[in-house]
DRENDOFI-258535 format. One record per residue (C-alpha): x negated, y negated, z; residue in one letter. Coordinates in steps of 0.05 Angstrom, whole numbers, padded with zeros to 5 digits, always signed. Layout:
<nodes>
XYZa/...
</nodes>
This chain:
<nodes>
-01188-00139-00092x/-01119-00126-00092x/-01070-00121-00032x/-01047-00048-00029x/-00964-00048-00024x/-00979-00009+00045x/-01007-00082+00059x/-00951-00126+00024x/-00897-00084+00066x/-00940-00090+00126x/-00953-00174+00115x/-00875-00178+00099x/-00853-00147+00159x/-00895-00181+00212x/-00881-00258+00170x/-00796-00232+00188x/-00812-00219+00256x/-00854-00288+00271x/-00798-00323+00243x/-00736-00289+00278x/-00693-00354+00280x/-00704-00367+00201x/-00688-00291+00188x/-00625-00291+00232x/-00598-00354+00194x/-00622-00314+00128x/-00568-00254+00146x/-00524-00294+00164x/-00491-00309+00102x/-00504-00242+00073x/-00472-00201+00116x/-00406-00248+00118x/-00410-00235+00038x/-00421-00154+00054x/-00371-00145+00117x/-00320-00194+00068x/-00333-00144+00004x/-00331-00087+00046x/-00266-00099+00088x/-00225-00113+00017x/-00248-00051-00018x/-00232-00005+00051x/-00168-00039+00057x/-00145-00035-00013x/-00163+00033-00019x/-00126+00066+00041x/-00067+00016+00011x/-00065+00052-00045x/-00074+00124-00017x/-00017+00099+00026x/+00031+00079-00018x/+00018+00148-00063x/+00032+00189-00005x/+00097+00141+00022x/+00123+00095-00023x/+00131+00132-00087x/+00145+00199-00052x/+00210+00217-00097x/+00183+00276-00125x/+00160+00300-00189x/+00227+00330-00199x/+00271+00281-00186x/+00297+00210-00212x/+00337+00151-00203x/+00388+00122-00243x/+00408+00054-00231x/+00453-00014-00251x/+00394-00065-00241x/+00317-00043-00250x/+00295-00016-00177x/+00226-00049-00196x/+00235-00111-00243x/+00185-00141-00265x/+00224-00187-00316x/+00259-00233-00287x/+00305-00250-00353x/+00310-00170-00355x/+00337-00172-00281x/+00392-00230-00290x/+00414-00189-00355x/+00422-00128-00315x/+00466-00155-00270x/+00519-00172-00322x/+00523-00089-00330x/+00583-00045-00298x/+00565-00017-00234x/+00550+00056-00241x/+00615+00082-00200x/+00643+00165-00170x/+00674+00171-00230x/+00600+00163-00270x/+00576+00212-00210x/+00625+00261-00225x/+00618+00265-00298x/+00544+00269-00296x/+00546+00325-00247x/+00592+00360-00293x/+00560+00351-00355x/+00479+00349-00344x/+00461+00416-00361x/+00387+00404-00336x/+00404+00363-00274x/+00404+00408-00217x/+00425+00367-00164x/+00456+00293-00172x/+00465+00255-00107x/+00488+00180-00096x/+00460+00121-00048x/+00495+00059-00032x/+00470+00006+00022x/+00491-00057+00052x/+00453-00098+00125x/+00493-00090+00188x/+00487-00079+00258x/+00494-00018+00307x/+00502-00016+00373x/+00511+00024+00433x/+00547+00002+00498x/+00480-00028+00525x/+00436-00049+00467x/+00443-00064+00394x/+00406-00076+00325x/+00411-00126+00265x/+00386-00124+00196x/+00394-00050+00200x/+00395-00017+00135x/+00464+00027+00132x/+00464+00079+00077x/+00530+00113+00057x/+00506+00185+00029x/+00532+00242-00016x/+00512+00309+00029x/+00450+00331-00030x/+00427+00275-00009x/+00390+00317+00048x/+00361+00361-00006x/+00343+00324-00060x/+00310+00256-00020x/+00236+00259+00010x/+00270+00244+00089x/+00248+00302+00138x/+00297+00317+00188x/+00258+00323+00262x/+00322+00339+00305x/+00389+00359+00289x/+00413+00357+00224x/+00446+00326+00161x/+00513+00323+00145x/+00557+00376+00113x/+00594+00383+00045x/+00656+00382+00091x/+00645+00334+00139x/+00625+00284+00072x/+00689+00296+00029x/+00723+00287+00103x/+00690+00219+00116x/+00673+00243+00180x/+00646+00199+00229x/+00576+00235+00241x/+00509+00190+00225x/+00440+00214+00223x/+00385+00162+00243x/+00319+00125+00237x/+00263+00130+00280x/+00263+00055+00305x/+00341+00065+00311x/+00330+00117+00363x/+00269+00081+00394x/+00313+00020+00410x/+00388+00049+00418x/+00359+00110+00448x/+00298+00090+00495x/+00279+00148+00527x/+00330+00196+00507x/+00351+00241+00461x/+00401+00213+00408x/+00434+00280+00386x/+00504+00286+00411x/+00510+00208+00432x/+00554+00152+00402x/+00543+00098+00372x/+00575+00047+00332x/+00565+00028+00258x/+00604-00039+00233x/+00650-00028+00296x/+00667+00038+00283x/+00646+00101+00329x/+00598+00160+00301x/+00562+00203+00331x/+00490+00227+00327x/+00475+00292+00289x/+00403+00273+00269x/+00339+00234+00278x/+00289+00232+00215x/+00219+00234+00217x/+00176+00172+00238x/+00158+00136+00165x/+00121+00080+00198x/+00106+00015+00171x/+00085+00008+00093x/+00054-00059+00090x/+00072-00095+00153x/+00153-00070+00139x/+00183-00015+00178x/+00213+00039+00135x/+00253+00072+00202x/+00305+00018+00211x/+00357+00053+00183x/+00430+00092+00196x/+00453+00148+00142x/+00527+00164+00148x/+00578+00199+00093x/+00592+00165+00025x/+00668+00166+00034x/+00654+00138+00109x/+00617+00082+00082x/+00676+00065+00030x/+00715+00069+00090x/+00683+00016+00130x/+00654-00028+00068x/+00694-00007+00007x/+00651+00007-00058x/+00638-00060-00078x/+00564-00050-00099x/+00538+00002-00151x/+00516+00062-00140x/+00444+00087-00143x/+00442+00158-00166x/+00395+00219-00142x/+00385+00264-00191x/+00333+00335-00184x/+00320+00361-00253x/+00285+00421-00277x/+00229+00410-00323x/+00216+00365-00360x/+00249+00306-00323x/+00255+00276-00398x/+00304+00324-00421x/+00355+00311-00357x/+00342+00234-00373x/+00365+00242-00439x/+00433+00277-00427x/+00451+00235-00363x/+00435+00174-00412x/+00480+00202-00470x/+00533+00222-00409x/+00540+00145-00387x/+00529+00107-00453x/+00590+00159-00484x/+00632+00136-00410x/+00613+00055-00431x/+00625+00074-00508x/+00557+00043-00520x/+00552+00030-00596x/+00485+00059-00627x/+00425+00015-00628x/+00448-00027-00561x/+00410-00033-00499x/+00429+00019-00447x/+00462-00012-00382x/+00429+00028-00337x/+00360+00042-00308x/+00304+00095-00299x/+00257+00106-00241x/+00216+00155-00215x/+00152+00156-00184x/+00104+00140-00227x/+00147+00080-00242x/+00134+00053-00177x/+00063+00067-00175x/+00049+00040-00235x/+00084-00018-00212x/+00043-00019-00146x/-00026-00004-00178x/-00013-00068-00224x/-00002-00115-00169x/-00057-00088-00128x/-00102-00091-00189x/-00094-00177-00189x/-00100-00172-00111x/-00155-00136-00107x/-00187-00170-00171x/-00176-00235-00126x/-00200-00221-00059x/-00265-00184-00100x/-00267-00251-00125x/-00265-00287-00062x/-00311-00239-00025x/-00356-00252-00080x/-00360-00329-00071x/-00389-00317+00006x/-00435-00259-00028x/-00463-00321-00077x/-00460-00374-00013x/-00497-00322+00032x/-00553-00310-00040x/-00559-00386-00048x/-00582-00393+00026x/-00630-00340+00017x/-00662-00379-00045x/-00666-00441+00001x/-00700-00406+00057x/-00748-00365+00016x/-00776-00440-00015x/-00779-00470+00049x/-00814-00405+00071x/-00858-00415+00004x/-00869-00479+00015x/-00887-00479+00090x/-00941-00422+00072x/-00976-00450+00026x/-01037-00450+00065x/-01036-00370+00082x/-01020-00363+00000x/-01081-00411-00012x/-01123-00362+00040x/-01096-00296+00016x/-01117-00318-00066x/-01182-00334-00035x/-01198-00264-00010x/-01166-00228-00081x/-01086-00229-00072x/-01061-00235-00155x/-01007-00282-00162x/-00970-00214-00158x/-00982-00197-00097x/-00965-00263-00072x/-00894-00255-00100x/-00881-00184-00080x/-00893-00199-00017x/-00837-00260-00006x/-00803-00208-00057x/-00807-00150+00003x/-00791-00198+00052x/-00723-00224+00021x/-00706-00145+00011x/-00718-00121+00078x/-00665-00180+00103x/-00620-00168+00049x/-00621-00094+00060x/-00618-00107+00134x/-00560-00153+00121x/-00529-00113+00073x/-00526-00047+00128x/-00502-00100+00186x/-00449-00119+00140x/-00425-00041+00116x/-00432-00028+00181x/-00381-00090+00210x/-00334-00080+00153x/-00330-00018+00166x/-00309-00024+00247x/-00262-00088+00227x/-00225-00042+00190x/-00217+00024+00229x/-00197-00039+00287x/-00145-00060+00244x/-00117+00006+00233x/-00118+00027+00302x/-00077-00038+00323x/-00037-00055+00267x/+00009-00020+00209x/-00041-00041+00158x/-00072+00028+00132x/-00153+00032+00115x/-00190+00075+00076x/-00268+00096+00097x/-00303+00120+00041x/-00380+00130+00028x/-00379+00106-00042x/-00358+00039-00016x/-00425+00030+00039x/-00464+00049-00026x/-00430-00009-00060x/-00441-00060-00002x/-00521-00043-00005x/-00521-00040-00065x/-00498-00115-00076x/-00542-00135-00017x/-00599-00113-00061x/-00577-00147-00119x/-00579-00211-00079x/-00640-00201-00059x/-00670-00189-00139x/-00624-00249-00169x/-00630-00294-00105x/-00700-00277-00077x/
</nodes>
């Protein structure tokens, strides 16, 4: 007569518990090829909520405007670019008096240098010369103090408003507001400290010094183009198109050439961003994948030594009625219940390996349900294909 599945379940689960060693050896595998799987897809997800939230945080108002492409991804494009004319005040002026739609336009320029106090000091610090919009129109919260003035900008006034890891390191312990320090030798003093950024893949976004536009051309001179800051109303496509007639009429750009200038905004960088993490992830999946198949393929070997070392008890069990059937949903069950076992042990340390990681380091992670799902459900698939 036929074994009830009551019965198979029941066989299955006390043949996994008489041979504990063989099932631990079993899961092994599987739940590298689960915890692997799992720790890419939790760490490429909060990656990408990350970099939504941080690194393309212009605005939906606002663009760039540019000599070189701020995100190349050509690298013939790139050495082009740099044979065009820097974009200069005199551009910066012009557009603000002619763009009709822009409603703010703002200019960046940055060079490396170090900063100092009397008793400690920083290199590779990121030292941004400002027009005062600036503090209007970028995505930088101020947390104490302020930003510069109109007047204190047009006066090149020696004020500076700071990073973060700036004030962590020049500042230990103190407040920076009110205190000097010194930028490419030259005295400022502290009128505000940004919000913490934090780190965006392993690089700290807080290392940074923001002082007036005419101070910078003071200390470094205007040798590098500018990157422009413009807030538009909507649509953004109908500011782009006047500040691009603006600056191809100021190079006398004959119809039908390129443009020697470039537009960003923020879907330019996350475009940009989701196609690079689209190959990484598409790798590591890959990757993870390969252990998922190692961890399967040592499932198939155990289950025919298990097959073969029963053959006696499969012998017995046809004997008393078992169908062929029976026979194989039973090694069937068995190779489920690890694999599903496997599978949760796996969500389970994927899961912990990557709230660890974002407890301890910069790297963000992303929990989501949809993701366990995932891991059992490739556990079970194991099991069918493998089993």
């Amino acid at each position: 007569m036929p074994v009830q599945r009551e019965d198979t379940f029941r066989l299955a689960m006390a043949a996994l518990a008489a041979h504990k060693l063989r099932t631990a050896l079993t899961l092994t595998g599987l739940i590298i090829g689960v915890t692997s799987l799992i720790l890419v897809m939790t760490l490429i997800q909060g990656a990408n909520t990350y970099v939504e939230s941080k690194i393309a945080n212009l605005g939906t108002d606002v663009f760039q405007v540019s000599r070189v492409p701020l995100v190349p991804v050509d690298f013939d494009e790139f050495t082009l670019a740099r044979k065009n004319r820097d974009l200069t005040l005199d551009d910066l002026r012009d557009v603000e008096a002619r763009c009709v739609h822009c409603q703010a336009v703002g200019a960046r320029v940055e060079t490396l240098g170090r900063v100092r106090t009397d008793t400690q000091s920083m290199t590779d610090v990121s030292i941004r010369g400002e027009t005062a919009n600036m503090g209007d129109i970028s995505t930088l919260d101020i947390e104490d103090g302020r930003f510069f003035y109109e007047g204190e900008a047009r006066a090149a006034a020696r004020v500076v408003v700071i990073g973060a890891s700036v004030a962590d390191k020049l500042f230990a312990g103190r407040s920076p507001i009110g205190r000097t320090m010194r930028v490419a030798d030259e005295e400022f003093t502290v009128i505000g400290l940004c919000e913490r950024i934090g780190s965006i893949l392993g690089q700290d976004q807080d290392t940074f010094v923001i002082i007036p536009l005419a101070a910078y051309e003071r200390l470094f001179g205007l040798r590098r183009s500018l990157v422009f800051h413009i807030r538009a109303g909507p649509p953004l496509s109908v500011a782009q198109d006047e500040v691009r007639q603006i600056l191809r009429s100021r190079r006398h750009s004959v119809p039908g050439s390129r443009d020697e200038f470039y537009f960003a905004t923020a879907d330019t960088y996350l475009e940009l961003y989701h196609d690079i993490s689209s190959v990484f992830f598409l790798v590591l999946v890959l990757i993870s994948s390969v252990a998922s198949i190692v961890g399967g393929v040592v499932i198939m070997n155990i289950t025919l030594v298990s097959v073969t070392e029963r053959t006696k008890e499969i012998g017995l069990r046809r004997s008393v009625g078992a169908t062929q059937r029976d026979i194989a949903g039973q090694f069937l069950v068995e190779v489920l219940a690890q694999c599903l076992m496997g599978g949760l042990t796996g969500v389970l340390l994927g899961f912990s390996i990557a709230l660890l990681l974002r407890q301890l380091t910069p790297f963000p992670a992303r929990v989501e349900l949809w993701v366990a799902a995932l891991g059992l459900v490739l556990a079970s698939a194991i099991a069918i294909v493998f089993g």
